[in-house]
LOZA-727742 format. One record per residue (C-alpha): x, y, z. Coordinates in nm, 4 decimals. Layout:
# LOZA-727742
KEKE         X         Y         Z
KEKE         X         Y         Z
...
END
This chain:
# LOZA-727742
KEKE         X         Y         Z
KEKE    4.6831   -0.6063   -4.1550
KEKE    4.7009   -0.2212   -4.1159
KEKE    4.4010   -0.1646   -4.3062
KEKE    4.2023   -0.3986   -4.1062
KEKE    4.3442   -0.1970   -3.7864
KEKE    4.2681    0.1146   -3.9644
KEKE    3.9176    0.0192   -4.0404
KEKE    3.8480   -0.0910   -3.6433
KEKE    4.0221    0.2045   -3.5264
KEKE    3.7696    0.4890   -3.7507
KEKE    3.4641    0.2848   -3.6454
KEKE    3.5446    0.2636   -3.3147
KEKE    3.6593    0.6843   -3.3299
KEKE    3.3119    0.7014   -3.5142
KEKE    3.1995    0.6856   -3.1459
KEKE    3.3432    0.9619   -2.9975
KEKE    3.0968    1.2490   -3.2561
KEKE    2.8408    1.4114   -3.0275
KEKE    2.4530    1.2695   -3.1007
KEKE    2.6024    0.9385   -3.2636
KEKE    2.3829    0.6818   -3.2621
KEKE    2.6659    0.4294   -3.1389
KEKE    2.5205    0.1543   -3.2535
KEKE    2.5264    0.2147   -3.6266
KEKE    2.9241    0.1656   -3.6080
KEKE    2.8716   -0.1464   -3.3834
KEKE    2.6580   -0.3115   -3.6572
KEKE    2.9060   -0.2377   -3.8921
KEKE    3.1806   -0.4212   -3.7038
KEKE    2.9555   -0.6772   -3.6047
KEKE    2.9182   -0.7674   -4.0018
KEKE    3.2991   -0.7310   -4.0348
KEKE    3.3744   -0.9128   -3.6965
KEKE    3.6246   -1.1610   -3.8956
KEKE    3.8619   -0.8644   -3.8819
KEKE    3.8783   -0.9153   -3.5892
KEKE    3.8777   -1.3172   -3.5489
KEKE    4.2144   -1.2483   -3.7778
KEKE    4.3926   -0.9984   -3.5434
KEKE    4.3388   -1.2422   -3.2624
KEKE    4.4086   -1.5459   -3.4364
KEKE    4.7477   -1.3697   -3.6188
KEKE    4.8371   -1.0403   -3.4799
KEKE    4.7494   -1.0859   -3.0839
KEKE    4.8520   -0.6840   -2.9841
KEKE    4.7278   -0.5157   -3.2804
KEKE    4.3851   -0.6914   -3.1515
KEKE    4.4997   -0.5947   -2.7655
KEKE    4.5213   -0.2644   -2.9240
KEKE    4.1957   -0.2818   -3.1145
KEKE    4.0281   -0.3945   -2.7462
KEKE    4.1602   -0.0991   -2.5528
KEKE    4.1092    0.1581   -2.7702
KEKE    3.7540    0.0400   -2.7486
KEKE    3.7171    0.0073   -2.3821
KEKE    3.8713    0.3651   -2.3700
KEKE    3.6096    0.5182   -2.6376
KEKE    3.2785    0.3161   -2.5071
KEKE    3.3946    0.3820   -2.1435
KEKE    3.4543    0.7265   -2.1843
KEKE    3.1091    0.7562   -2.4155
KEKE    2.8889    0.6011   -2.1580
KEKE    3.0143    0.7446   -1.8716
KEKE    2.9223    1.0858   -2.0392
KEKE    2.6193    0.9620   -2.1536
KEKE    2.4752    0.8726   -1.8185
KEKE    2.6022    1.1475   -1.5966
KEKE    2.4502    1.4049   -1.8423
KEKE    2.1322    1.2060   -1.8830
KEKE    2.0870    1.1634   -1.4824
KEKE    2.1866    1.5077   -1.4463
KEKE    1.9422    1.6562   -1.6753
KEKE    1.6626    1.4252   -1.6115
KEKE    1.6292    1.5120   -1.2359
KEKE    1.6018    1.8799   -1.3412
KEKE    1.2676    1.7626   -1.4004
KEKE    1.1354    1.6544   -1.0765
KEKE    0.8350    1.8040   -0.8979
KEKE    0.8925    2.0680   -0.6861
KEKE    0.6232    1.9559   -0.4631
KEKE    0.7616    1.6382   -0.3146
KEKE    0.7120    1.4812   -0.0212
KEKE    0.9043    1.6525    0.2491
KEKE    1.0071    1.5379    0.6619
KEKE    0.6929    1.7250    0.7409
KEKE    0.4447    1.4676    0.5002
KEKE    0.3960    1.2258    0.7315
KEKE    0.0743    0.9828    0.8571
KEKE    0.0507    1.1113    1.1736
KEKE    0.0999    1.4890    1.1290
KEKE   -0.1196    1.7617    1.1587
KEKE   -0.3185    1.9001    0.8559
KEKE   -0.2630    2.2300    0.9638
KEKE    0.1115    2.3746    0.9830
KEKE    0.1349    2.7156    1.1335
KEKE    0.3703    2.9475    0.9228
KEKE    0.5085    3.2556    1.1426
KEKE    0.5468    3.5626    0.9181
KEKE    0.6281    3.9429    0.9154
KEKE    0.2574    4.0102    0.9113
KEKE    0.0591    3.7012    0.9563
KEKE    0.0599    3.3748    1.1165
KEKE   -0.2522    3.2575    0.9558
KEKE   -0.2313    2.8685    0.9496
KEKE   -0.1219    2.7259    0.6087
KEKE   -0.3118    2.3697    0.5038
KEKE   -0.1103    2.1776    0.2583
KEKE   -0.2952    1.9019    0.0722
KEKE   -0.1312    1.5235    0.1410
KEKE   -0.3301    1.3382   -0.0800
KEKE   -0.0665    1.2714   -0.3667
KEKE    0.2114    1.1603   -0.0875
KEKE   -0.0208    0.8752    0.0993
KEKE   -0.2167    0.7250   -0.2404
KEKE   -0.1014    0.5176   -0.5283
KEKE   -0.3350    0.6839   -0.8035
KEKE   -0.1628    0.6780   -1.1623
KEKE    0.1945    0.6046   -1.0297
KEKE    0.1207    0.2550   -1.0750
KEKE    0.1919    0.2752   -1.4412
KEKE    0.5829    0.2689   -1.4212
KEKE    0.5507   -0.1359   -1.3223
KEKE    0.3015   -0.1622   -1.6097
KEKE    0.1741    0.0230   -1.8958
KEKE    0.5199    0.2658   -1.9074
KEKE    0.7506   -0.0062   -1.7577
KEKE    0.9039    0.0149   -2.1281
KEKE    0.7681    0.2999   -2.2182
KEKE    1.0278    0.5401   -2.4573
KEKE    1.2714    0.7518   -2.2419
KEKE    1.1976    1.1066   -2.1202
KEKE    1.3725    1.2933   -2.2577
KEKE    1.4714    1.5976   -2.0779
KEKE    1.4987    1.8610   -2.3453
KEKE    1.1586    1.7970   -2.4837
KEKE    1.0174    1.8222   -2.1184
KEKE    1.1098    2.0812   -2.0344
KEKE    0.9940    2.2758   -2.3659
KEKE    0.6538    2.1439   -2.2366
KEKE    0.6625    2.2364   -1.8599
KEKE    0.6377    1.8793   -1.7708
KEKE    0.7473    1.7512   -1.4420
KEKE    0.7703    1.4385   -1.3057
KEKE    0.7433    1.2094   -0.9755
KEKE    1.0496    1.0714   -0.8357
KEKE    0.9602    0.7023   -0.9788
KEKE    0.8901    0.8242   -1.3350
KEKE    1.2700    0.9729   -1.3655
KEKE    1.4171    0.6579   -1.1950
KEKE    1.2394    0.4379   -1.4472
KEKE    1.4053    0.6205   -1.7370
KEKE    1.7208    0.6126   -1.6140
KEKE    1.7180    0.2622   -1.5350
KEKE    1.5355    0.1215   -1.8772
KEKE    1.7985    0.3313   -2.0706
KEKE    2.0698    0.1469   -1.8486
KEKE    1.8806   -0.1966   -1.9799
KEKE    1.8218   -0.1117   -2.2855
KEKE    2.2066    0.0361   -2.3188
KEKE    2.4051   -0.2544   -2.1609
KEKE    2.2136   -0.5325   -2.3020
KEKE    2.3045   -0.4069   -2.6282
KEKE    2.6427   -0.3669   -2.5138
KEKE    2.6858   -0.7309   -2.3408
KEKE    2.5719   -0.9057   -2.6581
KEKE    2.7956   -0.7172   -2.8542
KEKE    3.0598   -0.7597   -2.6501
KEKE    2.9784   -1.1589   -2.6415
KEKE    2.9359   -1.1469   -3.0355
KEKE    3.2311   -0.9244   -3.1764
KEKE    3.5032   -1.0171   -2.9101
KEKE    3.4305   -1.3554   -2.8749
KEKE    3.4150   -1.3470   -2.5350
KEKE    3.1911   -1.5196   -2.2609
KEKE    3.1996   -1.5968   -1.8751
KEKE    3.3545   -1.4297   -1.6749
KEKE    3.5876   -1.2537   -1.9275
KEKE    3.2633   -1.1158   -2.0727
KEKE    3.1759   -0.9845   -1.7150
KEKE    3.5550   -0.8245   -1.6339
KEKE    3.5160   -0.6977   -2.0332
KEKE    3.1794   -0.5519   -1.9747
KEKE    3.2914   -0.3843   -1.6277
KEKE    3.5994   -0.2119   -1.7458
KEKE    3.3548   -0.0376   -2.0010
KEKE    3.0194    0.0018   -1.7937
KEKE    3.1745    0.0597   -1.4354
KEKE    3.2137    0.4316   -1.4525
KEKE    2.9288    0.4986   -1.5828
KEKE    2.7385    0.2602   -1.3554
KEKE    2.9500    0.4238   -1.0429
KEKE    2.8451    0.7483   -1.1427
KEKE    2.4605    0.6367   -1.2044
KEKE    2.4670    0.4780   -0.8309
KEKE    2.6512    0.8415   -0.6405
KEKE    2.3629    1.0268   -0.8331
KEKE    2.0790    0.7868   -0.7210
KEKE    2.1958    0.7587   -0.3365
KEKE    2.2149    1.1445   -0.3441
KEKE    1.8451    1.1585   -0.4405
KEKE    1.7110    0.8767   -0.2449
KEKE    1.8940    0.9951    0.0471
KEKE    1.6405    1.2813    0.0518
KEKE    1.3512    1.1001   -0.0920
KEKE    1.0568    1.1298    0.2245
KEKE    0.7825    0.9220   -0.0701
KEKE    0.7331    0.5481    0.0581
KEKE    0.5276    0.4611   -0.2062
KEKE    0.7983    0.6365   -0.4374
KEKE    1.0709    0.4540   -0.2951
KEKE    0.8529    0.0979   -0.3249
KEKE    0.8088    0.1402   -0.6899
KEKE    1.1506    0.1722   -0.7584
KEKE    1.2152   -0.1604   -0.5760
KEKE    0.9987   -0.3304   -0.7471
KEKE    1.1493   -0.1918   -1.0931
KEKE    1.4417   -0.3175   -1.0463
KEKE    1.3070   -0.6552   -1.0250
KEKE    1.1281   -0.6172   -1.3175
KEKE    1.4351   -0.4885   -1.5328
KEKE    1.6442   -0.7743   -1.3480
KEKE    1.3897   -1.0317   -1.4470
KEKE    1.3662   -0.8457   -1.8422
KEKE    1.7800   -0.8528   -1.8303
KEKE    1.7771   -1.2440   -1.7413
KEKE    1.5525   -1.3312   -2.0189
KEKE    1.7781   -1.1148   -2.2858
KEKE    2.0543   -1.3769   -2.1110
KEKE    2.2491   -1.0479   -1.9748
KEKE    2.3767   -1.1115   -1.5629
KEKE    2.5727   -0.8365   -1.5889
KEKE    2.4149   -0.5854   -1.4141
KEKE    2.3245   -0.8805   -1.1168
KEKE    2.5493   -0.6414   -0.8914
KEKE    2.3716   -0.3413   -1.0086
KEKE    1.9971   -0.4170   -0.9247
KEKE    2.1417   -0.5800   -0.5844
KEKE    2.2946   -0.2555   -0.4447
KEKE    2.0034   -0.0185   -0.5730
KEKE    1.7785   -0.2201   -0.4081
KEKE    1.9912   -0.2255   -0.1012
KEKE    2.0216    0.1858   -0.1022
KEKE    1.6067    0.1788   -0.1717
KEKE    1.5236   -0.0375    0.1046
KEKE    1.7953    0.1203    0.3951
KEKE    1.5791    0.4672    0.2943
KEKE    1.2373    0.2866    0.2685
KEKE    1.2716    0.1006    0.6006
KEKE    1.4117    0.4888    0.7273
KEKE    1.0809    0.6535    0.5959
KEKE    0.8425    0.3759    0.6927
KEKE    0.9609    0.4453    1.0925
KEKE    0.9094    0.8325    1.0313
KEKE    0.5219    0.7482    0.9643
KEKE    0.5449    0.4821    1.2490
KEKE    0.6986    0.7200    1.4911
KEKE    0.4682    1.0078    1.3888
KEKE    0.1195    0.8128    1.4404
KEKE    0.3296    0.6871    1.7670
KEKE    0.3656    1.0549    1.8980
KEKE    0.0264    1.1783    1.8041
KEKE   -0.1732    1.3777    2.0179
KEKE   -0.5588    1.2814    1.9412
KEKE   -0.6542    1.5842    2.1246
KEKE   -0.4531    1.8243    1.8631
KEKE   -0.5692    1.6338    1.4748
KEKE   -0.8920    1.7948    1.4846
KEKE   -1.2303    1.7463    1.6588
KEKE   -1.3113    1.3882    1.7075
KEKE   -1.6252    1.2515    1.6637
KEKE   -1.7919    0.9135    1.4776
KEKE   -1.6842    0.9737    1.1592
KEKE   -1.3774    0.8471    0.9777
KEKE   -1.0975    1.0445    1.0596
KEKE   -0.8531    1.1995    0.7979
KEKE   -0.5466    1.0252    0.9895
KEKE   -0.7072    0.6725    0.9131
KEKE   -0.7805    0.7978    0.5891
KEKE   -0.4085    0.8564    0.4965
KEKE   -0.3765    0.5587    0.6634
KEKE   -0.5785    0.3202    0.4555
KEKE   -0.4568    0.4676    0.1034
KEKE   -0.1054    0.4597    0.2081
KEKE   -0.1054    0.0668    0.3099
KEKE   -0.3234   -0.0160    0.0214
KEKE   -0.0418    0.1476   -0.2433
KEKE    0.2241   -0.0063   -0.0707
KEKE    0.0071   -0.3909   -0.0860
KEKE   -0.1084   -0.2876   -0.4719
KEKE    0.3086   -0.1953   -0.5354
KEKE    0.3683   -0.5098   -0.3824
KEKE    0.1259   -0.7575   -0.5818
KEKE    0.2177   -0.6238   -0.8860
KEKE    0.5485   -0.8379   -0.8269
KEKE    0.3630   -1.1440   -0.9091
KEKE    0.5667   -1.2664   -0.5440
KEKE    0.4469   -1.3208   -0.2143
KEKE    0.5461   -1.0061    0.0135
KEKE    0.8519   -0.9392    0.1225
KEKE    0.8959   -1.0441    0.5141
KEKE    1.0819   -0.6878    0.5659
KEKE    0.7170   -0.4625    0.3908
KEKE    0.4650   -0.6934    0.6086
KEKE    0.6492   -0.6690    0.9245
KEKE    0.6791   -0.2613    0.8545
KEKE    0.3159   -0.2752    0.7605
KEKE    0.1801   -0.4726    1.0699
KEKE    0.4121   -0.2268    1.2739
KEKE    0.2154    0.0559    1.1170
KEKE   -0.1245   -0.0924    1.2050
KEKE   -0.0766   -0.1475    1.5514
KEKE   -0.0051    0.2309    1.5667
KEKE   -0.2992    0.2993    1.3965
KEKE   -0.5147    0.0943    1.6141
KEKE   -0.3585    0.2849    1.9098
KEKE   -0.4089    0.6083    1.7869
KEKE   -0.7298    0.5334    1.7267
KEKE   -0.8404    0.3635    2.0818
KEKE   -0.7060    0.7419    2.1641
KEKE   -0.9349    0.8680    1.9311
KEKE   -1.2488    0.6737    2.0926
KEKE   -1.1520    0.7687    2.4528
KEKE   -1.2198    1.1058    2.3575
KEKE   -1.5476    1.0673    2.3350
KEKE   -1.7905    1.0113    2.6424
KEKE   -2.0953    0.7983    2.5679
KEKE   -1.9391    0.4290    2.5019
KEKE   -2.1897    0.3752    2.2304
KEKE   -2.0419    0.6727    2.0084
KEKE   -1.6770    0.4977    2.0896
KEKE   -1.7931    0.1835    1.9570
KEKE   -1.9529    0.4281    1.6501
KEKE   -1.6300    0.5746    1.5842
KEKE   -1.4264    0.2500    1.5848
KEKE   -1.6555    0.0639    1.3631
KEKE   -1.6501    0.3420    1.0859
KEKE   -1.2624    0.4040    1.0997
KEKE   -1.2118    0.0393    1.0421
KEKE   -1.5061    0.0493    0.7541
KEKE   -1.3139    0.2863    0.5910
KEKE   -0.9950    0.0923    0.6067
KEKE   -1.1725   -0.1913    0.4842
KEKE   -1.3482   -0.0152    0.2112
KEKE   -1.0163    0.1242    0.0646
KEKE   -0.8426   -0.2125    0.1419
KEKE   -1.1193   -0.4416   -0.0467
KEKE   -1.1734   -0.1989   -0.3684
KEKE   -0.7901   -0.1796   -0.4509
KEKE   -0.6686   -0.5083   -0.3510
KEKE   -0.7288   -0.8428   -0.5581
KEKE   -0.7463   -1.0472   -0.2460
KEKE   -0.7710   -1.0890    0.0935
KEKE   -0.3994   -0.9406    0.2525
KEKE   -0.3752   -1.0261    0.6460
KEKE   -0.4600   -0.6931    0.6920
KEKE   -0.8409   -0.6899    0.5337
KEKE   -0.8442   -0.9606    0.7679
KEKE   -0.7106   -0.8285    1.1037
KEKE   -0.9816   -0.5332    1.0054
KEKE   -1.2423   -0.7415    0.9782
KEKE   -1.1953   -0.9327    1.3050
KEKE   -1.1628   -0.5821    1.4619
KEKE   -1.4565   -0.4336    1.2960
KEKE   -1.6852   -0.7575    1.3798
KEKE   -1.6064   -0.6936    1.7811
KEKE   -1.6753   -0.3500    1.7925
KEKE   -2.0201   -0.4293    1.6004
KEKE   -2.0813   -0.6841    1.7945
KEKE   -2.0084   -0.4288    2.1550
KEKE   -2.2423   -0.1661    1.9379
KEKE   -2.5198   -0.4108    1.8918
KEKE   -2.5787   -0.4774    2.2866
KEKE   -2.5118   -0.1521    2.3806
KEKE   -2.8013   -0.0194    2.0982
KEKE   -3.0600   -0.3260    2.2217
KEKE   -2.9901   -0.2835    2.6023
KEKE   -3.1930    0.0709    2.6402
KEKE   -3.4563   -0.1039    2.4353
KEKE   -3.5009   -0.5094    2.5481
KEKE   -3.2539   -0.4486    2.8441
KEKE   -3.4258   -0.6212    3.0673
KEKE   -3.4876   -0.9159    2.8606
KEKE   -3.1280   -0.9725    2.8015
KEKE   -3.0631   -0.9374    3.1764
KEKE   -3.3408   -1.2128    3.2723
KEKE   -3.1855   -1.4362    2.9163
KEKE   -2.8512   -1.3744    3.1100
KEKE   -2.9021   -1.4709    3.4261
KEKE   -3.1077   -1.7195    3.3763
KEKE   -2.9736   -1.9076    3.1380
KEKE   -2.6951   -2.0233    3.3345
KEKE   -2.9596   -2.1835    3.6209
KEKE   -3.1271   -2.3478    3.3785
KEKE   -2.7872   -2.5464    3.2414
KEKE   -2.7542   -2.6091    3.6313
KEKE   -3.0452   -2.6965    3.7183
KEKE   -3.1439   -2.4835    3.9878
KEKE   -3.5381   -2.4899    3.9825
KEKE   -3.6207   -2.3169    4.2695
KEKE   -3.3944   -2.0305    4.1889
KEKE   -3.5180   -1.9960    3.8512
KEKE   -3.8345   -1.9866    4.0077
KEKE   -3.7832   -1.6461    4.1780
KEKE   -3.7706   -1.4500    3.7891
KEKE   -4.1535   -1.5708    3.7381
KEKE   -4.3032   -1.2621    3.8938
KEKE   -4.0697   -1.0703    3.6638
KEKE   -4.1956   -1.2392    3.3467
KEKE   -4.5686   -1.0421    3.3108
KEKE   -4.3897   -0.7362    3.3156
KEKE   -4.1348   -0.8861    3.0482
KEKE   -4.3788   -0.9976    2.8325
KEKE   -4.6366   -0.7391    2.8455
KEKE   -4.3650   -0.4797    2.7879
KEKE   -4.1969   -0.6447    2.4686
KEKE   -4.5287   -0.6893    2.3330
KEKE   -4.6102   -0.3312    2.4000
KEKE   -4.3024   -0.1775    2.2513
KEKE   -4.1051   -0.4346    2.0283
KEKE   -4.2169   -0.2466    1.6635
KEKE   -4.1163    0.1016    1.7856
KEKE   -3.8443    0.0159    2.0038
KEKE   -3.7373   -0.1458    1.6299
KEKE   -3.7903    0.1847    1.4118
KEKE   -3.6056    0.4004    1.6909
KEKE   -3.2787    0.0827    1.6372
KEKE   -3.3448    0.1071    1.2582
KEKE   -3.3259    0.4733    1.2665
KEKE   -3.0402    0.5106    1.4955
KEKE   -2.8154    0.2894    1.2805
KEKE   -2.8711    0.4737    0.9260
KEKE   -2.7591    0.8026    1.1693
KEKE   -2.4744    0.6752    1.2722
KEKE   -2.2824    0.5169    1.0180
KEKE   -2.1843    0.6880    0.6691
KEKE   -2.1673    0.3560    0.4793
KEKE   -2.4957    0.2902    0.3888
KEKE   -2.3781   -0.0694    0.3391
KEKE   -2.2255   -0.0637    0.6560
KEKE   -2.5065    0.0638    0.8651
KEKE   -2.7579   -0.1826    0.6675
KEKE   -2.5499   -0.5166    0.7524
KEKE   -2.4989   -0.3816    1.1487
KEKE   -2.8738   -0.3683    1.1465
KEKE   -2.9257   -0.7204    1.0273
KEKE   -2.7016   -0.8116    1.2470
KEKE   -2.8799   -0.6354    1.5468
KEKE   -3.2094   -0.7737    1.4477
KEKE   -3.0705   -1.1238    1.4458
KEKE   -2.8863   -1.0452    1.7520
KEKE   -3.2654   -0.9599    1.8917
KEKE   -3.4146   -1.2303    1.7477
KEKE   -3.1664   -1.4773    1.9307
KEKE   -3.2711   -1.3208    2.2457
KEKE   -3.5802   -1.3451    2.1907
KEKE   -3.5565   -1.7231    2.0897
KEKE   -3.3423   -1.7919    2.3857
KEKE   -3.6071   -1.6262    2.6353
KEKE   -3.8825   -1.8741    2.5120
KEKE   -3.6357   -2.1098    2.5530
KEKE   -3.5703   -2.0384    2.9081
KEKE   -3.9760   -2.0016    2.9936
KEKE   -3.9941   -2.3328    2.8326
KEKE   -3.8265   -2.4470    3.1518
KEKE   -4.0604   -2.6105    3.4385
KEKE   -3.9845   -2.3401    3.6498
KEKE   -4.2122   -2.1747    3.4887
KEKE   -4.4926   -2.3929    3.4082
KEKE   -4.8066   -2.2182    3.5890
KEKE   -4.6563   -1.8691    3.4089
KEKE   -4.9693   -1.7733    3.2818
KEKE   -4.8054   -1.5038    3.0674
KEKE   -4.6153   -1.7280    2.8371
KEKE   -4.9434   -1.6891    2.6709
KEKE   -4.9119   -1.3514    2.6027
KEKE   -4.5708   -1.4524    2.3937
KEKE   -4.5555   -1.2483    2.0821
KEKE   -4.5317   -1.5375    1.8484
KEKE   -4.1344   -1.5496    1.6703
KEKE   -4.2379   -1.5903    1.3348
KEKE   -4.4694   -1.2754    1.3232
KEKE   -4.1372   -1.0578    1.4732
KEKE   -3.9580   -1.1957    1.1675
KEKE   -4.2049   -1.1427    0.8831
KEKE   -4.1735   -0.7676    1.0825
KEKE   -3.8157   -0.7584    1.0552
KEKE   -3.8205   -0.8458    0.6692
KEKE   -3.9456   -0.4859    0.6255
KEKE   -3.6218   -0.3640    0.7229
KEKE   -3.4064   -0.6145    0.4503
KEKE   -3.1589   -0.4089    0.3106
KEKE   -3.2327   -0.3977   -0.1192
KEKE   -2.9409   -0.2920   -0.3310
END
């Protein structure tokens, strides 16, 4: 009986030698784990003993383990991290006062508003081996916020799965014996792990950052269920808990700061995208990409966060337009803003969110706005006669419509005079205007079928008796020859 106790007692003493690969020892008890069946079948406190001195050891080793690891490990984040200053709505310039200069600083955003690479810790280095912090630090690396959480947290996997089935295998224990067992040796450590990640999460200003890590712990839950270890339930409920308190925090910081924006101070305004709706449109596509690579719908408390981030967006940039005088350039400005949005949205995304959508529908009624405003200084007064007249003739007021026939030669005479070059001048005006080549191409398609369907609906309304001794109806540039004209101008990519 002593030697058995003995024998448990060195193994489990094997444990407390620096750099021990703990579970070398464990695998030997776990082949001699009748020792221990025959303390607790015959000798109840040696094997009380035997349990303690365990829980004391592995308690003690862990707790160590983790609190050096975490400490070490977050040596090695980047200096460069997203600060209360990185936020959508701020200026790119940030004027630095100095001794001898305040020459405006410009600090480059990019890395805190796009996904890029960072992607990887939910896939490719999910399981990836652990940093480890000596090695990195011989080779200068440094690391995003996400990357250091994800070792931390697979080594807590990998560490207390091991330790839950061993538990389960060489103590015979199970339910929620197994749970109080595994507690009384995991809870300091696991107390310690959770002060050290509020500390750094508490100052964490990275959305996208803080996003990854909640979806990590769902995917090391879901890895920990199919092991069969619950243990760590709690665990992955309170980190998420502490991630999304600071992720809801920063998420009104970029809210608030595209709600306090001055349009008048982000730089000169004119039709092209703007590098607010640029941070913008990488920022919500990360945070959609984060969230399909959950394999689950989105979470209520992201969309509502993200539709409260595009109404300010669509705000700031009705701001935007007003700054500009001619309405045409407004409708310009609107239409490629929301084209860039889209274009980010679509190329990232593998399918349609509710915000390629709600672009969409905005994009369509500013082209739509843009297309009668660039026919009117062309076939204005075509439209005007379609428009007015249009509305008598579903009436039926004859002798009303019969007051526009002296304005029909003119109408006539003048499309057929002008309707090619007024054409060109639309056809060049649109490949000005818009930078997406794609863009501009299907708003001119759509403002030659716009034209087209005026042009239709104006033979329409001469078609009416009203005009029946219009002699200039025969003047009618015939529809089918404008199309075969307007073919020229298919886009070909």
């Amino acid at each position: 009986m002593e030697k058995i106790r003995e024998w448990l007692i060195q193994k489990i003493y094997q444990f407390r030698k620096p750099l021990t690969n703990y579970q070398i020892p464990q695998n030997a008890m776990l082949k001699n784990r009748f020792f221990y069946e025959f303390l607790l079948g015959n000798e109840r406190q040696v094997a009380k003993e035997i349990r303690d001195e365990y829980v004391d050891t592995l308690g003690k080793m862990f707790y160590s383990y983790f609190k050096t690891y975490a400490s070490r490990l977050f040596r090695l984040q980047h200096d460069d991290t997203a600060t209360k200053e990185d936020l959508l709505g701020a200026e790119d310039t940030i004027r630095v006062s100095g001794f001898f200069s305040s020459k405006p600083q410009v600090r480059n955003r990019a890395t805190v508003f796009s996904l890029g690479q960072r992607i990887n810790v939910l896939t490719t280095d999910l399981e990836a081996p652990l940093i480890v912090p000596h090695v990195a630090q011989q080779n200068n690396e440094r690391f995003q916020f996400e990357a250091l959480f994800r070792s931390l947290q697979f080594a807590m996997v990998d560490h207390a799965s091991h330790e839950y089935l061993f538990l389960c295998d060489f103590f015979l224990v199970n339910g929620q014996s197994l749970f109080d067992f595994f507690g009384q040796i995991m809870g300091k450590a696991i107390a310690n792990i959770m002060k050290a990640l509020e500390e750094k999460i508490a100052i964490n200003f990275d959305a996208i950052s803080l996003q990854l890590c909640i979806q990590m712990c769902a995917k090391y839950e879901e890895i920990m269920l199919k092991r069969g270890v619950s243990a760590l339930d709690g665990y992955w409920k309170n980190i998420r808990s502490v991630l999304w308190d600071r992720f809801d925090t920063v998420m009104h910081l970029h809210i608030e700061s595209l709600r306090l924006a001055d349009a008048k101070r982000l730089g000169a305004v004119d039709t092209r995208p703007h590098y607010i709706v640029r941070r913008y449109a990488e920022f919500t596509t990360a945070l959609l990409v984060v969230s399909q690579h959950s394999g689950m719908p989105i979470d209520e408390r992201l969309q509502a966060l993200i539709t409260r981030l595009q109404a300010e967006i669509e705000q700031l940039l009705a701001k935007m337009a007003a700054e500009l005088k001619n309405p045409k350039e407004k409708h310009i400005c609107l239409i490629n803003n929301y084209d860039l949005v889209l274009s980010v949205l679509m190329e990232r995304l593998n399918e349609d969110t509710r915000e390629t959508s709600s672009f969409k529908e905005l994009q369509q009624t500013q082209i739509n706005r843009y297309v009668e405003e660039m026919l009117f200084p062309h076939f204005g007064a075509l439209m005007n006669f379609v428009n007015e007249c249009e509305p008598l003739v579903d009436q039926g007021h004859t002798e009303l419509l019969r007051r526009y026939t002296e304005k029909v030669p003119n109408l006539v005479r003048s499309f057929s005079a002008d309707w090619k070059k007024s054409i060109d001048q639309i056809n060049q005006e649109v490949m000005r205007s818009f930078s997406n080549f794609k863009n501009g191409t299907n708003i001119l398609q759509g403002a030659l079928t716009q034209l087209i369907q005026y042009y239709h609906r104006f033979q329409k309304v001469l078609a009416h008796q009203a005009f029946a001794n219009c002699a200039a109806k025969n003047e009618l540039v015939n529809i089918h020859h404008i199309m075969v004209e307007l073919k020229k101008y298919k886009p070909i990519y």
